[in-house]
N, C-alpha and C positions, 0 to 999 in steps of 0.2 A: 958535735955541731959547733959551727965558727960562733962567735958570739955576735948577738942578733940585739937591738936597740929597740925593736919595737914592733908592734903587730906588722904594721906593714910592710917591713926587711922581712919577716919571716913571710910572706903572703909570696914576695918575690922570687924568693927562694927557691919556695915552692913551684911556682911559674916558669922557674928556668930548671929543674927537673925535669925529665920527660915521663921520670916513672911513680914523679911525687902523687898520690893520690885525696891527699887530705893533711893537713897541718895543723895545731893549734899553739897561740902563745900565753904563757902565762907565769907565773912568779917564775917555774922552773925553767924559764926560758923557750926558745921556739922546737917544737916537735914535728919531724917532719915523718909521713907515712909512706910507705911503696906500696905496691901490688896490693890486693885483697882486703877487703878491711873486713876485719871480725868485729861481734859484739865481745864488745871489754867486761862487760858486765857479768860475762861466764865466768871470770878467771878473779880470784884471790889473792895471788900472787904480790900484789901491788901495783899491777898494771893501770889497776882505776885510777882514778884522777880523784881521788876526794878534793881537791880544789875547786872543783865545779867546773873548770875551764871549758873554753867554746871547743869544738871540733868542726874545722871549716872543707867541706867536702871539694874538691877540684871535680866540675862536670862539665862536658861537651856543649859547645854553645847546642847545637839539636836537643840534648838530654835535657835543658833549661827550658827549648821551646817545649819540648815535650811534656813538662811539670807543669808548666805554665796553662799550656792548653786542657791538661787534665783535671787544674783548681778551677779551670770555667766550665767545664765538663760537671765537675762534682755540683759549684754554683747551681750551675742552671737545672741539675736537677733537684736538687734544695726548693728552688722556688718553683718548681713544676710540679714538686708534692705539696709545696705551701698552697698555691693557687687549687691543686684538685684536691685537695683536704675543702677550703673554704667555698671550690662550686659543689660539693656533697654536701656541706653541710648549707647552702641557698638551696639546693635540690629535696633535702630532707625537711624544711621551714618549709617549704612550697607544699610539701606532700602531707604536711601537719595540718596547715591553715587548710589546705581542701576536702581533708577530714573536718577539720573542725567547724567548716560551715556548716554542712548536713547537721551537724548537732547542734547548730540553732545561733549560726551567726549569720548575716547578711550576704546575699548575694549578689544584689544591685546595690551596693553601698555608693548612691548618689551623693552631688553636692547638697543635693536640699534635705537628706536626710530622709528620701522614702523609699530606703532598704526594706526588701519583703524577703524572708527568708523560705526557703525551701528547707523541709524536713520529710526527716526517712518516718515509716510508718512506724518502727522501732523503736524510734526517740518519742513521735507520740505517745504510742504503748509503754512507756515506761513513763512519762513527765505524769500520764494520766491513771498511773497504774491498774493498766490494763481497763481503761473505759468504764471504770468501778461506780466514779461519782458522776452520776446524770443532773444536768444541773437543769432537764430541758426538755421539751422534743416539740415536731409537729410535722406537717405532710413534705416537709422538705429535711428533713434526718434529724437525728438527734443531739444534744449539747452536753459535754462533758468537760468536767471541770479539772486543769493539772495543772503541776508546776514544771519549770525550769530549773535546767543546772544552777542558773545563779537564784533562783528564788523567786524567778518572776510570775506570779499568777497569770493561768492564759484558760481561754474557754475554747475548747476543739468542739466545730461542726462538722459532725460525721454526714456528708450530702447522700442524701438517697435520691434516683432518677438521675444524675448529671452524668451526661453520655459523649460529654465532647472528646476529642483525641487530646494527648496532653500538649501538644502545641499551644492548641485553642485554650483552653483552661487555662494555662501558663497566661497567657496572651491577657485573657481576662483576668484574671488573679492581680497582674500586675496594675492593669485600669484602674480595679479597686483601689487595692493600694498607695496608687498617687493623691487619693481624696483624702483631705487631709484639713478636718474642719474638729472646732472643742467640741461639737453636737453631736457627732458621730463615731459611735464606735471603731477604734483604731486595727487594723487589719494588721497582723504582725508576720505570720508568714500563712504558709498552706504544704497540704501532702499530694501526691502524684502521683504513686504506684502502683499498676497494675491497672482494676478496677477500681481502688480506692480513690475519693474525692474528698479531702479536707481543709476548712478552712481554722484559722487557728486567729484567735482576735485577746486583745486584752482581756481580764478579767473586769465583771463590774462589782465590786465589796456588796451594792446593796438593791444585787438582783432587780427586777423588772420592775414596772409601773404598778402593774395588776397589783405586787403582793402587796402593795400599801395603801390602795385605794378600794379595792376590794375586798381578799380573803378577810383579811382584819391580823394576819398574824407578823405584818409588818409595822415600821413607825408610822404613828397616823401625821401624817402630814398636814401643816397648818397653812391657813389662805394665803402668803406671800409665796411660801415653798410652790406653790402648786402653781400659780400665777408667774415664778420664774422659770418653772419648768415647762409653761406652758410658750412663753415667751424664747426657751430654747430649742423647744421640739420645731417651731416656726423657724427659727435661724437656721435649723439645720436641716430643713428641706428645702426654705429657697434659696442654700448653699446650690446642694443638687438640683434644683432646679435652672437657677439661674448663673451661677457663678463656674460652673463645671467649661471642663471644653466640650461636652456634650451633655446634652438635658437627659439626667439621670432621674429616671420614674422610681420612686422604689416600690410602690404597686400594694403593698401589705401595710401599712399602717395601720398600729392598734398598740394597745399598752403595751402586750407582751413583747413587743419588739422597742420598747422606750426601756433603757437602762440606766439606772443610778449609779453614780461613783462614791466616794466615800463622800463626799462633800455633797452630794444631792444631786450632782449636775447633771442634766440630761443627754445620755445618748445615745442615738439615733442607731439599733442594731438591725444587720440581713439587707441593707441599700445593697444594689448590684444582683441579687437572686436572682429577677429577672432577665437579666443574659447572662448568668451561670446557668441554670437549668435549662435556656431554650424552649421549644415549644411543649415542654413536660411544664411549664413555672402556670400558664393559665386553667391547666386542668387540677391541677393540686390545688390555685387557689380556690377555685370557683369552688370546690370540694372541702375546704379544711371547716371542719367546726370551727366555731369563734371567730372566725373571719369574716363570713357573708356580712355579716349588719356591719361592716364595716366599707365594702366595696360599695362604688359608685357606680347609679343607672349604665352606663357606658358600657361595662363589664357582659350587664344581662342585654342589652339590646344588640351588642356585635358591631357597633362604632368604633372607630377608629381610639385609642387609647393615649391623652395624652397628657400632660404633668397634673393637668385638673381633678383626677381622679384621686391625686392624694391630697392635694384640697379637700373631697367630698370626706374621706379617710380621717383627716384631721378634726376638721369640722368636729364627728361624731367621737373622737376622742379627747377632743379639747371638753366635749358635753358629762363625758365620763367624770375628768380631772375635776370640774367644778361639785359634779352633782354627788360624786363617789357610788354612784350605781350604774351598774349595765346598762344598754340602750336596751330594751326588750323588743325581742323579734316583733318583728310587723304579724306575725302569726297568731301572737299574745295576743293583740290590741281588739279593744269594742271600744265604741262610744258612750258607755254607761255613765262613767264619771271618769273624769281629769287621772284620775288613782290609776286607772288602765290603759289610758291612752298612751300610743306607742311615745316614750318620754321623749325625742326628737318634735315633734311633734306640741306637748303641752308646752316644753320649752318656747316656742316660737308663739302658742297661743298665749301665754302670759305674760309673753313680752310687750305682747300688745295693751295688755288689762294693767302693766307696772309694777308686778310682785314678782319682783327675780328672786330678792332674799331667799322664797319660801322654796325655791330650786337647787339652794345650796346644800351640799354636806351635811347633814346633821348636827355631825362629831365635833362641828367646827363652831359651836356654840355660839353664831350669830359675831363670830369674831371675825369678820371680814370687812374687806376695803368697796362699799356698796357700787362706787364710779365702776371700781374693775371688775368687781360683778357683773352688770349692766353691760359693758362693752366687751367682754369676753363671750355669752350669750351671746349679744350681737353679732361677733363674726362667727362665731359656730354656725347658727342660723344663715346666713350670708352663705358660707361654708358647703352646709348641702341641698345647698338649692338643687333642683333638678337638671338644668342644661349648667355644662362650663363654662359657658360665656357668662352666666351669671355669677359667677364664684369669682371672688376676689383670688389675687397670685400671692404665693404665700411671701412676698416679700411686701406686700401691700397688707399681710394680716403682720407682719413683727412693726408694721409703722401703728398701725390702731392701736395694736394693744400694750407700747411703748408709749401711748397718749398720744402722737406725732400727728394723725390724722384724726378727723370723727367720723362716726359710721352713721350711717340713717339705718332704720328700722325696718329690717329683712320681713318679708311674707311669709306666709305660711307654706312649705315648701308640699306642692300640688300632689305630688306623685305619692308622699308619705301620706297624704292625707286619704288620698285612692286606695291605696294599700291596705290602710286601717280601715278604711269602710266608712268615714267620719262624715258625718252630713254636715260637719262645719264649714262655711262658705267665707272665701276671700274677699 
């Protein structure tokens, strides 16, 4: 080989060859190849290069576009497995998250935060294990007590009677759901399937009204507690009454549906029943024990039914919270002495005579606020009067018994008096 000064001589060289194939230059100076290139790599002989030197290929301007076109070929399918790698795995997150609602994450996950989730009857039967703990029951289904995967205390109402299609129920479920007051119990999601009808609501740590005012085997509750609970069970029906976008009856008030939180606060459980069950909600309640001495004249006459009725509702449950005993059926009641009379009733008689005190509590050892005695009574009284138009709205009982307003001195209400058989005269 002529002697060659530099890569580039040798590149030339090769170029004015017509049978040059491949060249390279290095220490040993410039190597020029013909016809056929073998891998050098087979042979031992000393053909290798152990100098590492470059081997520069001479190719067809076509053979150039043809490599060329083949690294955009390889490219773009690089990035067309990159791209369908990462829409499988958006495809795969998508098909997790829609798993992972049904087991109890939200499905309306609004801006305001009044996500109601939808649950399989499976996830109930397991949070509840297997509907073991009855925290409940009465003529609208029973109450069981379970937890969540992350821990959350929840109380499933198993509904009995609720015959809507699941449209409807859907439709309704979410209604509840947008109610969104500290008074009332928080609706968290509900179940769907089949024939199954459930509602699923927070947990309350410290169970119903009843058990602390009655049984005895709750905390006895002292005259402020009872006077702030009475003040919240009012907030939280003229929430539903007045503040809704529709005037929500809830039609059953009575302790057993007043719930305590761990703090004592009151709230208000079962608002909305009445358009969940439809025309099944007035036959169940006119029927349920422990309800009637709670229901208003309205109920029994077949008048039209309107927010007033849980005035009258209230009324005789606010008389419970003060007194810590039962109304006694009008069925009890004779006129022999004050001790029998239907206690709705003595209550309003002695309001008149000025001995509230002797209407309180027992338990409560005279340890009361006598003002809030006196105007508590009062709007109870007020409360169940006989017609609606006489009963104060319950946004006008959280002003009295906030002190905001005063009340005058309610009558004897006509009808309980008729009832009892009382020859006492107004």
């Amino acid at each position: 080989m002529e002697t060659i000064e530099s890569a580039q001589e040798c590149m030339q060289v090769c170029l004015r060859n017509c049978s040059c194939t491949a060249y390279s230059y290095g220490k040993s100076g410039c190597s020029i190849w013909h016809g056929q290139l073998i891998n050098v790599k087979q042979y031992n002989n000393g053909t290798v290069n152990s100098d590492g030197e470059i081997l520069f290929l001479r190719l067809a301007a076509g053979e150039v576009q043809s490599w060329g076109n083949n690294t955009k070929g390889r490219r773009r399918m690089i990035i067309g497995l990159i791209v369908g790698a990462f829409g499988l795995l958006v495809m795969l997150l998508i098909i997790w998250m829609g798993k992972t609602k049904w087991c109890g994450h939200p499905l309306n996950n609004t801006e305001d935060g009044y996500g109601v989730i939808a649950f399989k009857y499976v996830d109930l039967q397991h949070a509840t294990k297997n509907f073991s703990e009855k925290l409940g029951g009465g003529g609208f289904g029973s109450v069981f007590k379970g937890v969540l995967r992350d821990s959350t205390a929840i109380a499933v109402k198993m509904l009995d009677g609720a015959r809507q299609g699941e449209k409807q129920f859907r439709a309704e479920v979410s209604t509840i759901g947008m109610i969104q007051h500290v008074n009332l119990v928080k609706l968290i999601g509900f179940c769907c399937e089949g024939n199954q009808r459930m509602l699923v609501y927070e947990h309350m740590a410290n169970r119903s009204l009843d058990a602390h005012i009655f049984q005895g085997n709750g905390t006895m509750l002292d005259w402020s507690t009872r006077y702030r609970i009475a003040i919240g069970v009012a907030k939280g029906l003229s929430y539903l009454h007045e503040s809704c976008h529709d005037c929500i009856i809830h039609c059953d008030m009575k302790p057993e549906n007043i719930l305590l939180d761990v703090s004592r606060v009151p709230k208000i459980a079962d608002f909305g029943m009445a358009k969940l069950m439809g025309r099944n909600f007035s036959r169940v309640l006119t029927t349920m024990r422990g309800t009637v001495g709670y229901l208003a004249p309205e109920w029994i006459s077949g008048v039209a039914i309107m927010e007033k009725v849980d005035v009258y509702s209230y009324g005789m449950v606010l008389l419970e919270i003060m007194s810590g005993r039962r109304n006694s059926s009008p069925q009890e009641c004779t006129s022999n002495s004050d001790h029998d009379v239907y206690f709705p009733v003595q209550v309003a008689r002695t309001l008149l005579e000025g001995d509230v005190g002797s209407l309180v509590d027992q338990q409560l050892y005279g340890d009361i606020n006598m003002e809030e005695v006196e105007r508590a009574f009062k709007v109870a009284c007020w409360c169940i009067q006989d017609h609606d138009f006489e009963r104060p709205t319950m946004g006008d009982v959280v002003q009295v018994l906030e002190g905001l307003v005063e009340v005058g001195m309610p009558p004897v209400p006509r009808l309980l008096q008729a009832i009892c058989g009382s020859s006492y005269s107004t």
